[in-house]
N, C-alpha and C positions, 0 to 999 in steps of 0.2 A: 253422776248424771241421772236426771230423772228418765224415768220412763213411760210414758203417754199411750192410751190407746184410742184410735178413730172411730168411733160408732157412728155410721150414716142409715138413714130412715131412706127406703130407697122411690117410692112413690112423692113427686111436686119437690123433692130434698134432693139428689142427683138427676133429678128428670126435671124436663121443662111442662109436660105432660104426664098425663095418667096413662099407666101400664093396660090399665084395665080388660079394654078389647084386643090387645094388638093381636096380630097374625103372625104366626110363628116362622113364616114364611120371611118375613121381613128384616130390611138390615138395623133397623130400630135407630138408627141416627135421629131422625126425627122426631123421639122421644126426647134427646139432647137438645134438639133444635137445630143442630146445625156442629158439621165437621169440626169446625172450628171449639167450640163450647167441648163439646166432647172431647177436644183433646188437650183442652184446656185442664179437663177434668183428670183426665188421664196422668199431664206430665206433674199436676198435686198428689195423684198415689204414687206415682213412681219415688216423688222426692221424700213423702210421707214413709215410705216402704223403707228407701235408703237412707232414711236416719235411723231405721230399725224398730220404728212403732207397726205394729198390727194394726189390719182395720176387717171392721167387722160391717155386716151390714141388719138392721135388727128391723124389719118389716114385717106387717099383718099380710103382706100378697104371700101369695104361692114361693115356696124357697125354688121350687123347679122352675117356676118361669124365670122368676129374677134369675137363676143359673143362667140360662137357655139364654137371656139377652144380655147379661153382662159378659156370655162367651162371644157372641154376638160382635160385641161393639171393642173386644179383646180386653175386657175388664177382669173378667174371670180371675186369672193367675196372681194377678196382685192383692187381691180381698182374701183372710186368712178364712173367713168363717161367714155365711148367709143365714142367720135366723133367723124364724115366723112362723108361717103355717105351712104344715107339710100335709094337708089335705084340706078341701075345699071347706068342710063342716070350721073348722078349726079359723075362717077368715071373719064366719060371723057369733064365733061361739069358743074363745081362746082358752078356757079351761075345763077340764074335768068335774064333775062332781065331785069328787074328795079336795080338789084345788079350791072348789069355791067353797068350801070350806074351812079350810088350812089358812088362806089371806082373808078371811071375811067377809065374803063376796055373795055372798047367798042373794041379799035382796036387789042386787045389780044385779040389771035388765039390759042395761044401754053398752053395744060392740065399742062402743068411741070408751068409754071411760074402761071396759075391760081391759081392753091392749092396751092403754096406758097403763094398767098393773103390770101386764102380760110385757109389754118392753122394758120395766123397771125388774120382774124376773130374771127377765133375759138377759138385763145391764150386771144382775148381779152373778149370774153363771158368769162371765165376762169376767167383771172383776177377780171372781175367786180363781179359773182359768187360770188366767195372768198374772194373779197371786199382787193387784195392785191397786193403790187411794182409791177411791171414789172420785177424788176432783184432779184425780188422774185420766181419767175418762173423758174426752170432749166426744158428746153427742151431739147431734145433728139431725132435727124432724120440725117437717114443716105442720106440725099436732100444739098449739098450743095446751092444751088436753094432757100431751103427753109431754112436754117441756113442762108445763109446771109438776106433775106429778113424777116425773124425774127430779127436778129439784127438792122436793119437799121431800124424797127418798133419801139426797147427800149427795146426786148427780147436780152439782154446784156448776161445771163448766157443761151445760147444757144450750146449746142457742138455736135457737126458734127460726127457722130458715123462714124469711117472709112476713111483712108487718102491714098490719090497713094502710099505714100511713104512706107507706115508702112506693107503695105500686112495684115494687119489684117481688116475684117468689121463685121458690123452685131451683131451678141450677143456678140460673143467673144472681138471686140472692146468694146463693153457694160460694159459687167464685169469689164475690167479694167480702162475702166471711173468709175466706181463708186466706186469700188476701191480705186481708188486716191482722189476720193469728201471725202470718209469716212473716209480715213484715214487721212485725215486734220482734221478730226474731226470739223467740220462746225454744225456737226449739233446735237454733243455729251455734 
């Protein structure tokens, strides 16, 4: 039997909304959009979990907020692992100086195309982790940006949550990506 891992990009890719401002105060459903969507999203990890795939979640936000609301909304215990930025500097400035180095990054200026390296790093700690394919990997970001520069890394099952054409993005894209993963039954 193969083995699969879930990478989801957690801003407009599980959210119907930007994380951005929220109040920490809050029960954050409304990020989802609505009870309903949320636990839509919910009984997909649970079934993803109980076929025994990991899911990771690989975002440029704060790894503490994303904690703070995916315990929130009782996401928390099902997600094996939350990568991204673990300090604020780090949302618009994803590497070190020796890092922009080491990938070739020197004359990159622009946050959008660094974290597209920066989540293709990430995909690859991931793989080694897991010890598995690359197109073993389905990732999930609504980053054109970052979908193509995942693919053009070997992250082959890469999809793009959200299209001009289609008017739908974000979770509600989601659901029916996965949707259509499971009802191929790929992984039944």
């Amino acid at each position: 039997m193969n083995k699969y891992v879930f990478v989801f990009d957690f801003d407009l890719t599980l959210t119907t909304k930007s994380s951005e401002n929220f109040n920490y105060k809050s029960n954050f459903v409304d990020l989802f959009d609505s009870d309903e969507k949320l636990g839509k999203l919910k009984n997909y990890f649970i079934k993803i979990k109980n076929l025994g795939y990991p899911i990771y979640i690989n975002t440029r936000a704060l790894i503490s907020d994303v904690k703070h609301i995916l315990t929130k909304v009782g996401l928390n215990q099902i997600i094996k692992e939350i990568m991204g930025s673990d300090s604020i500097r780090l949302i618009n400035t994803p590497f070190e100086q020796n890092e922009l180095d080491k990938y070739n990054l020197r004359e990159i200026t622009n946050p959008k195309v660094l974290w597209a390296v920066k989540k293709v790093v990430i995909l690859n700690k991931i793989a080694e982790t897991e010890s598995i394919e690359l197109e073993n990997i389905l990732f999930f970001d609504d980053s054109i940006v970052n979908i193509n520069t995942a693919k053009m890394n070997g992250y082959n099952n890469s999809f793009l949550i959200g299209s001009n054409d289609s008017g739908i993005y974000g979770l509600d894209y989601l659901l029916i990506k996965l949707d259509q993963i499971f009802e191929l039954k790929l992984f039944n």
